[in-house]
C-alpha positions, 0 to 999 in steps of 0.5 A: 500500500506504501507503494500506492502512496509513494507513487501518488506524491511522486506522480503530484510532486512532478506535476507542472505548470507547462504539463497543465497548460500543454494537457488544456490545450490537448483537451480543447482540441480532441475534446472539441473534435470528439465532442462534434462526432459524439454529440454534434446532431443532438447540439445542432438539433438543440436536444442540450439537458443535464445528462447530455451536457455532463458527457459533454464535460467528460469528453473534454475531460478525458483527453486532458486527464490522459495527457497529463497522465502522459506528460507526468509519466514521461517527466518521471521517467525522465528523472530516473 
């Protein structure tokens, strides 16, 4: 379980300023391509409730986890 832990600190102690900004910059432009193909007839169709609009939120949100998740990794790695 230390492990666990000592990975967790280690993962948040390499996270950057420049990492965040690369991974919003990533998000904004996969998230917005995804999110025209995944949910692009229901916008132009005005069908938007809470539901829709969460899974909107979420596809922006997974490529940025995804590549500060990368970002970090690399940047550890590199430190090694």
């Amino acid at each position: 379980m230390d492990s666990g832990n000592s990975y967790i600190r280690s993962f948040i102690s390499n996270l950057s300023i420049s990492i965040a900004k690369r991974s919003l910059k990533v998000a904004l432009v996969v998230g917005t391509i995804l999110m025209f193909i995944n949910h692009g007839d229901a916008i132009l169709a005005a069908e938007l409730d809470a539901t829709r609009i969460s899974k909107i939120l979420l596809t922006y949100m997974v490529p940025f986890c995804v590549s500060t998740f990368a970002g970090v990794t690399a940047k550890m790695e590199s430190n090694c």
